[in-house]
C-alpha positions in Angstrom: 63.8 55.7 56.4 60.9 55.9 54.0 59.0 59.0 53.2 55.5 58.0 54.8 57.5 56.9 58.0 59.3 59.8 58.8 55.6 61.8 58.2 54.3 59.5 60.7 56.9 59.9 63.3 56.9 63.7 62.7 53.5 64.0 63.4 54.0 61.7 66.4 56.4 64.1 68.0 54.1 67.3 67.6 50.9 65.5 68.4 53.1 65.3 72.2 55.1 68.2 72.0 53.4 70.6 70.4 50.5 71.7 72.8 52.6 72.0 75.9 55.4 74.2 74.1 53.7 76.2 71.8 50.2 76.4 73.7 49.8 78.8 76.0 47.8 77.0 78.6 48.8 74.3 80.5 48.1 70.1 79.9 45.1 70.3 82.5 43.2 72.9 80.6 43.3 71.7 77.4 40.6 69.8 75.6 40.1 66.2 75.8 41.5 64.4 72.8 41.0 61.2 71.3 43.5 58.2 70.5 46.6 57.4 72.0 48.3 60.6 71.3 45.7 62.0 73.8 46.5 58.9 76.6 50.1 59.5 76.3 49.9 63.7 76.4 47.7 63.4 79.4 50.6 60.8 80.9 52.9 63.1 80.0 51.5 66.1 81.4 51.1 64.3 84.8 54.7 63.6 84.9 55.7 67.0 84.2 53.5 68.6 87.2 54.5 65.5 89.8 58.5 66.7 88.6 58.2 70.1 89.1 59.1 72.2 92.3 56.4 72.5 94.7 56.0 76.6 95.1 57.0 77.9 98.5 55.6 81.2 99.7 58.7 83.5 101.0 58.8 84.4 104.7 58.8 87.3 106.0 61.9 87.5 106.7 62.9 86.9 102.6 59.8 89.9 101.6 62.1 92.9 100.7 61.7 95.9 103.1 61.3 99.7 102.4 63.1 102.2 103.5 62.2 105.9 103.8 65.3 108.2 103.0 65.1 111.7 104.4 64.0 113.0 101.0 60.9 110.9 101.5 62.1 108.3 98.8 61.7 104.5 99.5 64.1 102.7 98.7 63.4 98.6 98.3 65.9 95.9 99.3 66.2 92.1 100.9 69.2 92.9 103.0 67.7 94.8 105.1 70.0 97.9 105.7 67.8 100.6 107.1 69.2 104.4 106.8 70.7 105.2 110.5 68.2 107.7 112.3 71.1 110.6 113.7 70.3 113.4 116.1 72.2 116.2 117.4 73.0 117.0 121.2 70.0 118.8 121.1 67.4 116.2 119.6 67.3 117.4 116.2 67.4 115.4 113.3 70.8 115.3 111.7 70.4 116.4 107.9 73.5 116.0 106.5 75.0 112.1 104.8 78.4 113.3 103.8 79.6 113.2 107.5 78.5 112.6 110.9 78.0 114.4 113.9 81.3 112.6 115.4 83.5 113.4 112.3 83.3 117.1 112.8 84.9 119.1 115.3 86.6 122.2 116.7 89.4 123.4 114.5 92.6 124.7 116.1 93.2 128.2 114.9 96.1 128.9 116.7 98.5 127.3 114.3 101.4 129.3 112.8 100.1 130.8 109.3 103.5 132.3 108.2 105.1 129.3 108.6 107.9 128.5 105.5 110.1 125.3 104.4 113.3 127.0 103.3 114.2 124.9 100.2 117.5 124.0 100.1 118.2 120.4 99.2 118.1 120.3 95.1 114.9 118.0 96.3 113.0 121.2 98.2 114.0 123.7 95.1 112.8 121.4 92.5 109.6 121.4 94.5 109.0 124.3 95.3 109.7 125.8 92.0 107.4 122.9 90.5 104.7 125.0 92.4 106.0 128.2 91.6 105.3 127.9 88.2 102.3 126.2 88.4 100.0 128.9 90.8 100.9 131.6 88.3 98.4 130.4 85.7 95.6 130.4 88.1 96.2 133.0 89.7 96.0 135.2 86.4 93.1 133.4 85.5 91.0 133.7 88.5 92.8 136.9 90.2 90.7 138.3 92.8 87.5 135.8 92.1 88.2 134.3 95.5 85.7 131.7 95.8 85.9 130.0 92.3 89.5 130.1 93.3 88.6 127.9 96.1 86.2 125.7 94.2 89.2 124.6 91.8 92.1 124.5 94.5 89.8 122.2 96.6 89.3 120.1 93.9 92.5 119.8 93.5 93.9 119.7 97.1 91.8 116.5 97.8 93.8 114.5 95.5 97.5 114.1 97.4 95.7 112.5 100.7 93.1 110.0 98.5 96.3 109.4 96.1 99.3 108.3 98.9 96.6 106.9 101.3 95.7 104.2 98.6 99.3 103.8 97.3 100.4 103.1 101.2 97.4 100.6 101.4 98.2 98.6 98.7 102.0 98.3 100.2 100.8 97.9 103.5 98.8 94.7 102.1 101.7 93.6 99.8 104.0 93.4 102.0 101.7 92.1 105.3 102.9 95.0 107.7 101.4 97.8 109.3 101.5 101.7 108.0 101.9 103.1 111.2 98.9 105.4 110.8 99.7 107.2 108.1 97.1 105.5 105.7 94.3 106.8 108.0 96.2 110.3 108.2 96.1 110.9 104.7 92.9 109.5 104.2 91.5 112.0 106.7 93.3 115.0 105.0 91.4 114.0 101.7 88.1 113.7 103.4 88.6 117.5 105.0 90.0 119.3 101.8 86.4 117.3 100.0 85.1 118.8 103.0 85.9 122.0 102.0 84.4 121.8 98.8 81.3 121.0 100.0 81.2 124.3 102.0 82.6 126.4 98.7 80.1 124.7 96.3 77.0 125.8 98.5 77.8 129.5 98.0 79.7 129.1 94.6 77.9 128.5 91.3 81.4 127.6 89.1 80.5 128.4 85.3 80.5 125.8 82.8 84.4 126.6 81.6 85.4 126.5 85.4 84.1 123.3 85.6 85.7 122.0 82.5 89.0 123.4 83.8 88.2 121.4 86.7 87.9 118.5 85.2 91.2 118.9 82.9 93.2 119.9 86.3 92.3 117.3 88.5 92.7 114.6 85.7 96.2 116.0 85.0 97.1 116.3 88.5 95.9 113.0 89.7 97.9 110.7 87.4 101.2 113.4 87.5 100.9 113.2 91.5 100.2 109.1 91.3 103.3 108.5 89.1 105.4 111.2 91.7 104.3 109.1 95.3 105.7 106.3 92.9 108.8 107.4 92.1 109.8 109.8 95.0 107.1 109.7 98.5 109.5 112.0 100.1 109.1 114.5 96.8 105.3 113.8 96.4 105.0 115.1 100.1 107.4 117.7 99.7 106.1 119.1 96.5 102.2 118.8 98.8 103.7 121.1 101.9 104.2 123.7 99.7 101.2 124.0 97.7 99.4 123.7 101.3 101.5 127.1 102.0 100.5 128.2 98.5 96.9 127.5 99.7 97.3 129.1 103.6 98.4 132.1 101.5 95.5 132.7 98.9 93.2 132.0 101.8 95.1 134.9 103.9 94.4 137.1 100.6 90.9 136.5 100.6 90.6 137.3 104.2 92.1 140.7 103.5 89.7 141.1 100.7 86.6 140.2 103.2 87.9 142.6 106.1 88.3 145.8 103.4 84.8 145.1 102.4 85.5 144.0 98.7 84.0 140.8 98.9 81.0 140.6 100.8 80.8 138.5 104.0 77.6 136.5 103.6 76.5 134.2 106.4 78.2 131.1 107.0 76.3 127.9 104.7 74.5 125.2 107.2 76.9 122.8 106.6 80.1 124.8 107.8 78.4 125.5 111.0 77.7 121.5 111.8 81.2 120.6 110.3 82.9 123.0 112.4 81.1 123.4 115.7 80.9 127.3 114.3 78.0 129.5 116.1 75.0 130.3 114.5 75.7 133.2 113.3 79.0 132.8 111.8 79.8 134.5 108.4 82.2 133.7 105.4 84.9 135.0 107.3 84.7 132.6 109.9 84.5 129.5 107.8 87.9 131.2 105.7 89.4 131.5 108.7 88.9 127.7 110.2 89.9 126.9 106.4 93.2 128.5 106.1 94.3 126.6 109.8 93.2 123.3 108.2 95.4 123.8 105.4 98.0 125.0 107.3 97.8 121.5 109.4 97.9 119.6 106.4 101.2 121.8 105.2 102.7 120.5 109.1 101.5 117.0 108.3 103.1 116.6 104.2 106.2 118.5 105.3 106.7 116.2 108.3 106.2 113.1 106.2 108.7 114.3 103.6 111.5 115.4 106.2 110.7 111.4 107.6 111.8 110.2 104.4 114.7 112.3 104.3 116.8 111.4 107.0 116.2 108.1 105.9 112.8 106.6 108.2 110.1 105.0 106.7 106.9 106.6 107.5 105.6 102.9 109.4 108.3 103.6 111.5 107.4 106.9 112.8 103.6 107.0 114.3 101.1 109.4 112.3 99.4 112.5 113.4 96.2 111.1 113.3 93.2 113.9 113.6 95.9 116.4 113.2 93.8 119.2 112.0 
């Protein structure tokens, strides 16, 4: 191809292309041209618009919606999932997301405290002694700082439930058979020991190396707990009942430092008294109190799973304690 012919097709090709790419208005609006170039753009341009998708304007079914959250925020979406407007029994407006009026309830304080696995399997010792050794250390580092004590053995407490409840799940769905309950049993422990933390964080203000303890401890014990259920269910639950008894036992100490008037007994936060069912006028001590018998129904419910396991059950086999605490 010659020299002059490739200038004339070159200019050919941008007399066509070149105003509808690289003008910013469109074929209609430009002005009139003469010669073909200007008979074939205006061709072109015709062809472009009869091609194109005629616009549709979206129903309103398709506008996206907003949503006022109880902070006042609006929230935009197309899927249309509107917050859930919750009352009380009395009318009022329900304030609080993290649960709902039908997940709280009326703790059963009449459990046995003092309650005590004797270990005596080389299982139970090895256990117990695991959590032994490992209280000491907070204990001297915390001493008679109840509530930051709580803040970090909540954190911590939440783990066994969310960590056995998801290994059981995915067995439950690998091998197509039912857990007997147990799935939703641990599940439900987690959600109350997080529970707990919510109350403890509303009148707790953890410094910034308490927090960075947290975050070393529960990292630690999450993964040392997940390879455990793994390798031993019957010693992951096991080595859970007795920390639980650690836990009814440090709560029984801060209840003794509340009566003698060395902590002081502030009123109870909003949220204890909803989660509970406390009265109105309930104080630290009660929510301490209604604490110490939930962890002494999750101590019931790990031992009882690991004595399952013992005599040689699986826990499908054996229905769970479901809404045990």
């Amino acid at each position: 191809m010659s020299q002059s012919t490739a200038t004339k097709v070159s200019r050919l090709v941008l007399g066509q292309l070149g105003p509808r790419f690289l003008s910013n208005t469109t074929g209609f609006s430009r002005p009139a041209t003469t010669g073909m170039s200007s008979a074939k753009f205006a061709s072109y341009g015709v062809r472009g618009w009869s091609a194109s998708a005629p616009s549709v304007k979206p129903s309103e079914e398709d506008k996206p919606k907003a949503f006022a959250t109880e902070e006042g925020k609006l929230i935009v979406s197309y899927w249309g999932v509107a917050p859930p407007k919750i009352t009380k029994e009395d009318g009022t407006a329900w304030k609080w997301n993290c649960f709902r009026p039908w997940e709280s309830y009326k703790p059963d304080v009449s459990i046995d405290v003092k309650k005590h696995h004797k270990p005596e399997t080389t299982m139970d010792k090895f256990a117990y002694w695991t959590v032994q050794v490992l209280k000491y250390p907070t204990y001297l580092f915390f001493q008679r700082r109840h509530m930051c004590h709580a803040v970090l053995l909540e954190t911590v407490a939440a783990v066994p439930g969310m960590v056995g409840g998801m290994l059981l799940h995915c067995k439950s769905l690998r091998r197509f058979e039912q857990s007997g309950g147990w799935i939703k049993a641990l599940l439900e422990e987690a959600e109350n020991e997080r529970m707990h933390l919510m109350t403890f964080i509303e009148m707790a203000k953890p410094k910034w190396y308490e927090r960075a303890l947290v975050f070393a401890v529960q990292g630690g014990f999450f993964n040392a707990y997940f390879l455990a259920y793994l390798a031993s269910p019957k010693l992951a639950h096991r080595i859970v009942g007795y920390l639980e008894e650690e836990a009814v036992n440090s709560y029984s100490e801060f209840l003794k430092d509340l009566d003698n008037g060395s902590f002081e007994n502030v009123p109870a936060p909003a949220i204890a008294i909803d989660y509970w069912r406390l009265p109105p006028n309930s104080t630290l001590r009660d929510v301490v109190f209604v604490i110490r018998a939930d962890e002494a129904h999750h101590r019931d419910l790990n031992h009882y799973a690991s004595d399952i396991q013992c005599q040689g059950q699986e826990l499908k086999d054996t229905p769970a304690p479901i809404g045990y605490h």
